[in-house]
N, C-alpha and C positions, 0 to 999 in steps of 0.2 A: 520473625525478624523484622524490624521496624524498618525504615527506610533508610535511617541517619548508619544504620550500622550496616546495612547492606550496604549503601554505597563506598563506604569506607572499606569494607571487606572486599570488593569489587575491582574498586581502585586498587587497592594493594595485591590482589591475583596478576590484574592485568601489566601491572607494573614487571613482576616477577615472570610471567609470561607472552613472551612475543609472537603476537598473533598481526604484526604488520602486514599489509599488502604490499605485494614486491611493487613493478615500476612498469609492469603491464594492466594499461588500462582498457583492452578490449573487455567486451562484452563474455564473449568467454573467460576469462581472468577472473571479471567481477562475479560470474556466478559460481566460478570455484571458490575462490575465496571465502564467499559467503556462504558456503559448504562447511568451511575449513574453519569459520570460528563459530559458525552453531554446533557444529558436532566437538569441538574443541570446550564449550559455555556451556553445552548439554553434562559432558561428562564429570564437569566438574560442579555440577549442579546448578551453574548459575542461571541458565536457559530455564529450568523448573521452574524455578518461581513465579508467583503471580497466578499459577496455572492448578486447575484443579487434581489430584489424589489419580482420581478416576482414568487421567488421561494421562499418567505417570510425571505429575507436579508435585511439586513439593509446599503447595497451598501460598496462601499470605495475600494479601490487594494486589489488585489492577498493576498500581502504580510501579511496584517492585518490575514488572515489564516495562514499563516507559524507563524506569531510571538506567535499565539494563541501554535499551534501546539509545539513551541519551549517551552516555559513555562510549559504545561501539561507534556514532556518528561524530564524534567530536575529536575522537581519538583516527578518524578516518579507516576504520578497521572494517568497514565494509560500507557499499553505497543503501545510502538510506533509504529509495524509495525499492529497491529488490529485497531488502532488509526486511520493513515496516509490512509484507504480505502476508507475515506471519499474524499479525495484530487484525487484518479480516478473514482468513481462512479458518485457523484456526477454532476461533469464536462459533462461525458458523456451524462446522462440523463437531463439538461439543454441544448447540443447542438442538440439531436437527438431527445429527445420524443415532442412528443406535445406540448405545453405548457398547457395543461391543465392536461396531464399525468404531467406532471415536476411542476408545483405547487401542483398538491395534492400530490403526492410522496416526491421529495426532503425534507419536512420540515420532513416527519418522520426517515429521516436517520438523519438531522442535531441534532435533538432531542434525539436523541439515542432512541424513539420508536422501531425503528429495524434498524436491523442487515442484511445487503447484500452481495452477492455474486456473482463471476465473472467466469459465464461458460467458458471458453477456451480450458485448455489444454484437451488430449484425448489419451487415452493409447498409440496412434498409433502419434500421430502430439502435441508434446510438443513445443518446440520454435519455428516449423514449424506449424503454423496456417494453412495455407495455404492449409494442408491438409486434413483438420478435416473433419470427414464422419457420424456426428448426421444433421439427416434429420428432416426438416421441409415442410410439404406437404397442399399446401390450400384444404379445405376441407368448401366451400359455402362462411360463413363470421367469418372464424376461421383457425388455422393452427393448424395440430397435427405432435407433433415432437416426434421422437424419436431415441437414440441411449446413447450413453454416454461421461461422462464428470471426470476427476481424478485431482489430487491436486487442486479440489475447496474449496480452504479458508471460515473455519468458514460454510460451505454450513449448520451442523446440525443446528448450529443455526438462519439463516436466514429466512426471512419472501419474499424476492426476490432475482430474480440472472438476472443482462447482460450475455446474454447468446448467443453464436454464432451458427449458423446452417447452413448447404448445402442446399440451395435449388436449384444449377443449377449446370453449371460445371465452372473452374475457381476461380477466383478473384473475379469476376461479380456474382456467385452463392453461397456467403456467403451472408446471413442476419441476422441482428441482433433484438434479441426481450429481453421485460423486462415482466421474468417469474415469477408469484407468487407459490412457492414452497410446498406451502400448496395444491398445484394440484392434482387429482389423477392420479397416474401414474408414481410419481417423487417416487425412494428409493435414501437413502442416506446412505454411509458406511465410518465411519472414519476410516480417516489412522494413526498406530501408526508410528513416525516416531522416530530415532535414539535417538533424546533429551527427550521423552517421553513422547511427550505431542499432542494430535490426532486436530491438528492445520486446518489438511490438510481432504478428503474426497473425494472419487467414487460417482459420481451420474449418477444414469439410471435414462432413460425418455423413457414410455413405453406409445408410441400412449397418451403424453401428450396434452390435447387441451388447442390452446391461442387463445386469444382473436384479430382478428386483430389490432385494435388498439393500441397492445398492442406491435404491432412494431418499433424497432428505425429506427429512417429513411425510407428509399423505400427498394421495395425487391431488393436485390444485395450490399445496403450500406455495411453490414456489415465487411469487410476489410476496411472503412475507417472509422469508428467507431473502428476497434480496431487499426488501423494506427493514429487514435487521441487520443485511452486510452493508448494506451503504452508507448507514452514517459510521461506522467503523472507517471503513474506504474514506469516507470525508471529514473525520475528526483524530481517532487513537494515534493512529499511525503518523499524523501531522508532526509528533513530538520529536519523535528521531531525525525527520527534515527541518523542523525549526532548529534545533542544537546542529544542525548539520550548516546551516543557513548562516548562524550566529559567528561559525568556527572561518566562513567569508568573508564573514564582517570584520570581525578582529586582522583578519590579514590584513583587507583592504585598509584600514585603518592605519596599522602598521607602516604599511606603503605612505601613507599620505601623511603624519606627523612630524617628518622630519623635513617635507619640504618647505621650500618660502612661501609659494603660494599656497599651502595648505586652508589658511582660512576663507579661501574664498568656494571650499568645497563644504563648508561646517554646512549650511544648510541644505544643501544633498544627504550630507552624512547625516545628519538630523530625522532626517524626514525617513530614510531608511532604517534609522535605529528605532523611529519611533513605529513603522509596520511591523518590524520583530518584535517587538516587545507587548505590542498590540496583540499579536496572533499568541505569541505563548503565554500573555497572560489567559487568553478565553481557551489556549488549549491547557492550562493549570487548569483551569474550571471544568472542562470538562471530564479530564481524568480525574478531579475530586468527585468528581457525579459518580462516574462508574463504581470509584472504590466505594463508595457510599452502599451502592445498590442496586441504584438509578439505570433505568435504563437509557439507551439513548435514541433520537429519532430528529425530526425534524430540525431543530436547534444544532445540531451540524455545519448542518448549509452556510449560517454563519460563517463557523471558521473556516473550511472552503471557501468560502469569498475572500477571507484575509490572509488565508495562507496563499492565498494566489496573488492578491493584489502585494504583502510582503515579496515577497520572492521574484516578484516582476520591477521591484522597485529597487533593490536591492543591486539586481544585474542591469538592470538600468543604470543606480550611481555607479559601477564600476567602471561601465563603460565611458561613463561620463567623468569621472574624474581620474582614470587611468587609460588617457587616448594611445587608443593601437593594441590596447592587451589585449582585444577579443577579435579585431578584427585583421591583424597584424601580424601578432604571435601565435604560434604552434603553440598551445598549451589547453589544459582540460577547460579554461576558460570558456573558449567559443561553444565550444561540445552543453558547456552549463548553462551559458545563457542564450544559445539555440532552443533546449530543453525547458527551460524557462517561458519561452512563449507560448508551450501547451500549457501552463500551470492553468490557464485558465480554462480549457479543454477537458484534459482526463480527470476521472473522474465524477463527470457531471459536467457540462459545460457551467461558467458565471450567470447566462442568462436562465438554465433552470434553475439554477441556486438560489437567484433573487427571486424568482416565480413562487420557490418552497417557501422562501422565508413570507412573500408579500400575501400567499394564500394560508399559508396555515399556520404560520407564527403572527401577521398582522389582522389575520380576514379580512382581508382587501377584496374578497372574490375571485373570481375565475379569470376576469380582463385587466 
């Protein structure tokens, strides 16, 4: 199916079916709902697409999941960045697990059956992976890990987690495994964060036992399992938050055309239309890279820099040219442009994004 026709068929499902979110906007809410139209997109194939045979897809490009993606955020039929984890989990568990681990698993993420989670960061080694000091130890024909894990996304509600561990020294002594959470030995504690909403979560892992099979790749893969999820993390999934970003902009807009002073806000507005446009054009580019072939890696970073610098600019003119709405009004506003000032944070902070770009897209060197 080409694109032009998938979205026209897409459009015309969604029309015919009302997958709205009701008027509760907790965090519990959001992740039912995003339950309720992947298993709803699954069943009627649309979720398939884009997705390989093997992992119960129904084939076709990359793209045909952005365009899906685009539609669900614009239509506000689910929040884009709990949305967009499909677009790095996923990916990973089809290049690293078994294939028999990644066809029974992948269909119950596509499905919205459950909800997963991505072990990384660690009180001590946030954009430095590299550091991380949760151990995993073979023990016959199992591994027991243990140490901990902080800002893991959604962890309370998850059924699994890519989860990274030390098992040597090095580069070479990270591995990666796909943990079922319901374990004993795994606690979980969410974090309230600044917007108020406990997104984010601490997990220990006390003498957790895994399955070995239950590894990605070989022992040591692990740095290149997450050298493959992160520019996913910092590029695919941008798509669905840019159309999510755009669907702002038009409001805000909206808001401001009809008043008298409206022209004195054109070059605010300007400047904001110009980061969107910015960012979804290099993220067009990069989803023509994937469907191409391409793989993707450093050249990321980039759009992580612009989708962040977009998105802080953006809540910025609103604030600026709609005095009181964020700081005034009850509305998902302040919640958004709270949320807005980590854009530059998760994910990588800004300052290693420009480190990525100025050492291995410019060869600037190491200082």
């Amino acid at each position: 199916m080409n694109r032009n026709d998938f979205r026209a068929g897409l459009r015309s499902w969604l029309d015919d079916n009302d997958l709205s979110a009701g008027p509760d906007h907790s965090l519990d809410a959001q992740v039912a709902q995003l339950a309720r139209v992947r298993r709803a997109l699954y069943d009627a194939g649309w979720m398939r697409y884009g997705w390989p045979a093997e992992v119960g897809g129904l084939g076709g490009p990359a793209v045909l999941r952005a365009i899906l993606g685009e539609e669900v955020a614009t239509r506000d039929l689910a929040e884009p960045g709990i949305y967009s984890m499909i677009e790095v989990l996923a990916p990973t568990m089809i290049s690293y697990a078994t294939p028999a681990l990644a066809a029974q698993m992948v269909p119950r993420l596509l499905s919205g059956r459950e909800q997963w989670c991505q072990g990384f960061s660690e009180p001590g080694s946030g954009s430095d992976l590299a550091s991380l000091s949760t151990r995993a130890e073979p023990r016959g024909d199992h591994w027991v890990v243990s140490g901990q894990k902080v800002w893991t996304s959604l962890a309370q509600y998850s059924a699994r987690c890519v989860l990274l561990t030390r098992t040597g020294i090095g580069h070479d002594g990270i591995t990666a495994f796909f943990l079922d959470m319901d374990s004993p030995g795994i606690t979980v504690r969410p974090l309230r964060t600044m917007h108020g909403i406990d997104e984010f979560a601490e997990v220990y892992f006390d003498d957790v036992v895994v399955p070995a099979d239950r590894m990605l790749g070989r022992p040591g893969d692990g740095w290149r399992v997450a050298m493959d999820l992160l520019p996913h993390e910092r590029s695919t999934c941008f798509w669905h938050r840019i159309a999510y970003l755009y669907t702002r902009f038009d409001q805000l807009l909206a808001q401001t055309t009809d008043r008298d002073d409206a022209s004195r806000d054109d070059a605010d507005l300007g400047a904001a239309y110009l980061a969107l446009h910015t960012i979804r054009c290099r993220s067009l580019a990069t989803q023509e890279r994937l469907a191409a072939g391409g793989r993707l890696g450093p050249e990321t970073s980039i759009d992580k820099v612009l989708l962040a610098t977009a998105e802080q600019r953006l809540f910025d003119t609103i604030r600026e040219v709609s005095p009181g709405a964020i700081e005034l009004a009850d509305s998902p506003l302040r919640a958004e442009y709270l949320y807005s000032r980590a854009a530059t944070i998760y994910g990588g902070t800004a300052e290693i994004q420009r480190n990525i770009i100025a050492r291995r897209l410019l060869d600037l060197g190491k200082e």
